[in-house]
Structure formats: structure tokens, C-alpha cells
C-alpha positions in Angstrom: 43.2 25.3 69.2 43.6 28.8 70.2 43.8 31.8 67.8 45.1 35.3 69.2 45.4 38.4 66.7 47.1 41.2 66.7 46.5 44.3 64.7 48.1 47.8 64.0 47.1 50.7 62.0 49.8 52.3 60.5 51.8 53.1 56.9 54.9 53.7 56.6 57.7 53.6 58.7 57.8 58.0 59.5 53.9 57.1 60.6 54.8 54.7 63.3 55.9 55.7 66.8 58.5 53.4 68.7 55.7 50.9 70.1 54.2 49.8 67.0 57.5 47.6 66.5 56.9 45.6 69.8 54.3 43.7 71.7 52.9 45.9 74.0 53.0 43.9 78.2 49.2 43.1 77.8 50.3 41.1 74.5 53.0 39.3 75.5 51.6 38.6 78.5 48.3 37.2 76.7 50.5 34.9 74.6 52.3 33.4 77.6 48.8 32.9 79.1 47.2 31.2 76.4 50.1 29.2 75.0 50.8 27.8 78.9 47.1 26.9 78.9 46.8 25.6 75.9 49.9 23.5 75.8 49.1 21.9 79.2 46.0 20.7 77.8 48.1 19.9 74.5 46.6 21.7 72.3 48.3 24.6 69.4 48.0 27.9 69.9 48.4 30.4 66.1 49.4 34.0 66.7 48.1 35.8 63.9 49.6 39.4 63.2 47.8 42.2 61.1 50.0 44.7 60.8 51.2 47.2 57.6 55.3 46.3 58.7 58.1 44.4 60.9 57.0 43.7 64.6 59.4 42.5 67.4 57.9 39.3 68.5 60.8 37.8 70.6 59.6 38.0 74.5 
């Protein structure tokens, strides 16, 4: 199994700038690495997010 985390440092929602709420290209294109990878070889893949609010996962 693979485990990828994500993390951001922030408070509320006036301390955030516009691209804490997505996945930055290196992120998303980590995930779609790793899952392909690891699925071909049938294995799960968790995406762990530590973050202080919402986050747009959807690629």
C-alpha cells in the first residue's frame, strides 16, 4: 500500500491565498503516478490530507 500526504499551514479562511484550496500540478500529478502504479500492481493507494480547511481534490 502506498500512503501520500498532503499538508498546509494556514487558519482561517482571510489567511489563505487562492491555492491552498487546490492541489497544486506536482500533487495531482503525484497521485496519478502513484495510484496508476500501484493499481497495476493491485495494490491501494490512501491520500492523506493535513490541512486547517476545505481543499479541492477533484482532478
Amino acid at each position: 500500500m502506498a500512503i501520500i500526504t498532503f499538508g498546509r499551514i494556514s487558519g482561517e479562511y482571510i489567511d489563505r491565498v487562492s491555492s491552498d484550496f487546490f492541489l497544486s500540478e506536482t500533487e495531482r500529478e503525484l497521485v496519478k503516478n502513484v495510484t496508476r502504479i500501484f493499481h497495476d500492481e493491485n495494490k491501494k493507494v490512501v491520500v492523506v490530507l493535513n490541512i486547517g480547511g476545505v481543499i479541492e481534490t477533484q482532478s
